[in-house]
C-alpha positions, 0 to 999 in steps of 0.5 A: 716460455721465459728461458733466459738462456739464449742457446738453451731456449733455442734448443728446447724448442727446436726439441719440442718442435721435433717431438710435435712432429713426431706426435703429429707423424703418429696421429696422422698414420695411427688414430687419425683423430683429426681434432687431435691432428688440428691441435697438434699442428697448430702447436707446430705452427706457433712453435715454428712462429716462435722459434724464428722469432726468438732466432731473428731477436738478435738480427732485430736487435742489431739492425737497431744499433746499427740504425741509431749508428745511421741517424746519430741517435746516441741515447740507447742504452743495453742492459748487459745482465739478465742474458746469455754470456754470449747476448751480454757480451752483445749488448756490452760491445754495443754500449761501448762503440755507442759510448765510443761515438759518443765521445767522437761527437762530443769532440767533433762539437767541440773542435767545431765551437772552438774553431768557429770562435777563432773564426769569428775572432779573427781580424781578417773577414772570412766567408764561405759559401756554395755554388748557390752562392749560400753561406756558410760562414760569416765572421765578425769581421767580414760583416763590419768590413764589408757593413752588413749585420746578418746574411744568408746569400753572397748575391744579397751582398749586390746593394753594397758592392755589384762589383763584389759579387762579381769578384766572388763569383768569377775568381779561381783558386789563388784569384784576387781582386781590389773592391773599392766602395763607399760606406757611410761617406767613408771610402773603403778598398777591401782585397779579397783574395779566394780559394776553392774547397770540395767538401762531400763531393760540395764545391765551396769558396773561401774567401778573405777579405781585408780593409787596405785603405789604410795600409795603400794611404801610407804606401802613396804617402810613401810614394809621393815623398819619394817621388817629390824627393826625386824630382826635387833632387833633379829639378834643383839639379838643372834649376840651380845652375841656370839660375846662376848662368842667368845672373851672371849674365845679367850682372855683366850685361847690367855694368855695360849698361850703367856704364855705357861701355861697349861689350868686348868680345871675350864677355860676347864669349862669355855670355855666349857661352853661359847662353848655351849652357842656359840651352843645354840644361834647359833642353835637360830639363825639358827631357826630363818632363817629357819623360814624367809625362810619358811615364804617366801615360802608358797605353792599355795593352793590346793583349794577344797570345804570343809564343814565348820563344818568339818574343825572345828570339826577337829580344836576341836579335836586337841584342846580338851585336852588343853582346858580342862586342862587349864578350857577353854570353846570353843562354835560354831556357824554355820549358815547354818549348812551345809555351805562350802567353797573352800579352802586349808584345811591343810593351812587354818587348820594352820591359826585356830591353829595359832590363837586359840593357841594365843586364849589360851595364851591370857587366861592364863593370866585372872582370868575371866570365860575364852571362846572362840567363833568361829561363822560361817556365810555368810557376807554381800558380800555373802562370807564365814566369820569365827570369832574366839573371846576370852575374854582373857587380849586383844592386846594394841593399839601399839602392835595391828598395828604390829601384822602381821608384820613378827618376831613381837611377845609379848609372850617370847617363840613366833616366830613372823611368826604365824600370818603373815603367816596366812595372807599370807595364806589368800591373797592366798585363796583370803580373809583376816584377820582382828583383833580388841582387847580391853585390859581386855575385849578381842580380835576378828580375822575375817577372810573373804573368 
């Protein structure tokens, strides 16, 4: 009928359709005409037919919006003149919330490219991928790192490192793994370091990779000259005397010889007794070596589970005596109380002696109510912690940095290897070792299973 007004085309056919009725009511029980009848109800029926279809346009025209909504189809565009006030006010809502969408993914493509720039510009090497082991992303620096140039599957990663797909399968969340392998005759050491996302229900990896090769050559540099300057130091130490004891010897007994003279019994004392300073400072010497080459030979750990409790209440025990006679308090804390750890329990036995006794020297030397605290707990990474902490005279900042290093010691009866085995009794099991001391107020070892 071409009626541009919704509601005023609505009503004339809902008119016309009750005046066919009525028309047809009269046909039927007035002339009976049957031809006439026929007409008239197939006049009902199209008006019928039109009527709902005129009704359904809008849910027709609704259900299309919210369908190129559905498929992110964002190119339709409603003619806002030519309707009904109420049809064009439809047809502007719809032109605005599609121009609305618009915008919203112009900015997401937009946050994406930038992001995906940043990513690919990175110095550090980023991969993600699914449970399938498919990739989602791969940046530049990833692919020159680990000398690959395109990807689809972390698994396709097995020709350049089996080892690296093993790491990226089996780490968890906060997991870490050193990969060593050689790329065009040059040995390389990545660190990865993994972290688990879900995204729509998806479980993702993040993964950071970073070449350390040359980061770990400068740290052994660093390592071996000091290590050098330590057994330098301790080995001129005993060196230096012998030497001169045994050239004063020799001298002595040299003018005897020359001379014919017989030895008295004052030089038989003297050398006497420059021989057994030789002894001494040799058998010194000979501890010393004994004590580099256990260091050098820590044994793998047995590892079995262990109550926490236990392990320190053995530690207690061995201790009692001297605490109690040097007026020092030692407290505990455990939480849980029925917290285990998997361990070596002779070695990490060691590691407790190691820095209790140096709890208990750094105390003799305050005039303080003396303490030690051992606590217990589950940090942050759900990883067993134990923190031993004394309120002795504390570390200085220069003697603080060298504390691990193999033969450095402060105490004048002390080896050097106590700490610096114990760290490496640590990195076995997995953990570390951490310290930090104010002077006068304390020292705090952590160590991190």
């Amino acid at each position: 009928m071409g009626f541009k007004n919704l509601r005023f085309n609505i009503i004339a056919r809902v008119m016309l359709l009750t005046a066919s009725a009525l028309l047809l009511a009269n046909l039927i029980y007035g002339s009976q005409n049957q031809v006439n009848i026929f007409f008239v109800s197939l006049a009902i029926v199209v008006q019928v037919y039109l009527l709902i279809r005129a009704i359904e346009k809008t849910n027709r025209e609704i259900s299309g919006f919210l369908n190129s909504i559905k498929y992110d189809d964002f190119t339709a565009t409603y003619p806002t003149e030519g309707h009904s006030a109420s049809v064009d006010q439809l047809y502007q809502e719809f032109n605005n919330v599609i121009k609305k969408f618009r915008e919203i993914r112009a900015d997401k493509e937009a946050n994406y490219h930038y992001f995906r720039t940043i990513v690919q510009h990175v110095g550090i090497g980023l991969i993600t991928f699914n449970k399938k082991g498919d990739i989602q992303i791969i940046n530049s620096s990833a692919k020159k790192l680990i000398g690959v140039e395109a990807i689809q599957n972390i698994f396709e990663l097995s020709k350049v490192s089996p080892k690296l797909v093993e790491s990226l399968v089996k780490l968890k969340t906060g997991g870490s793994d050193l990969i060593e392998f050689t790329q065009d005759g040059t040995h390389i050491q990545l660190s990865i370091y993994v972290i688990e996302l879900v995204l729509r229900g998806e479980e993702f990896k993040l993964v950071s990779v970073q070449n350390i090769q040359s980061e770990l050559e400068e740290k052994e540099m660093d390592a071996w000259q000091n290590l050098i300057r330590v057994l330098t130091h301790e080995i001129m130490n005993s060196v230096t005397p012998l030497s001169s004891l045994a050239a004063t010897v020799k001298d002595n007994l040299v003018d005897n010889i020359e001379d014919d003279v017989p030895i008295e019994k004052d030089e038989l004392e003297d050398i006497y007794l420059a021989v057994q300073t030789i002894e001494r400072r040799s058998q010194g010497l000979i501890r010393f070596v004994s004590d580099f080459r256990n260091l050098t030979k820590i044994p793998q750990p047995k590892v079995a589970t262990e109550s926490v409790a236990k392990v320190l209440e053995h530690i207690q025990v061995l201790f009692n005596h001297e605490l109690a006679a040097k007026n020092i308090k030692i407290s505990f804390s455990i939480e849980p109380v029925n917290l285990a750890f998997s361990i070596d329990k002779e070695l990490i036995d060691q590691v407790l002696i190691n820095i209790l006794q140096n709890a208990v020297h750094a105390l003799e030397e305050t005039t303080n109510e003396k303490h030690i605290m051992v606590r217990a707990f589950v940090n942050e990474y759900n990883r067993p912690t134990i923190v031993i902490r004394d309120n002795g005279c504390g570390i200085d900042e220069e003697a603080l940095s060298k504390i691990f290093i193999p033969f450095f010691t402060t105490k004048k009866q002390g080896s050097g290897i106590g700490l610096s085995l114990s760290k490496q009794i640590m990195r076995k099991h997995g953990g570390g070792i951490t310290v930090k001391s104010v002077m006068n107020e304390g020292t705090e070892f952590t160590l991190r299973f």
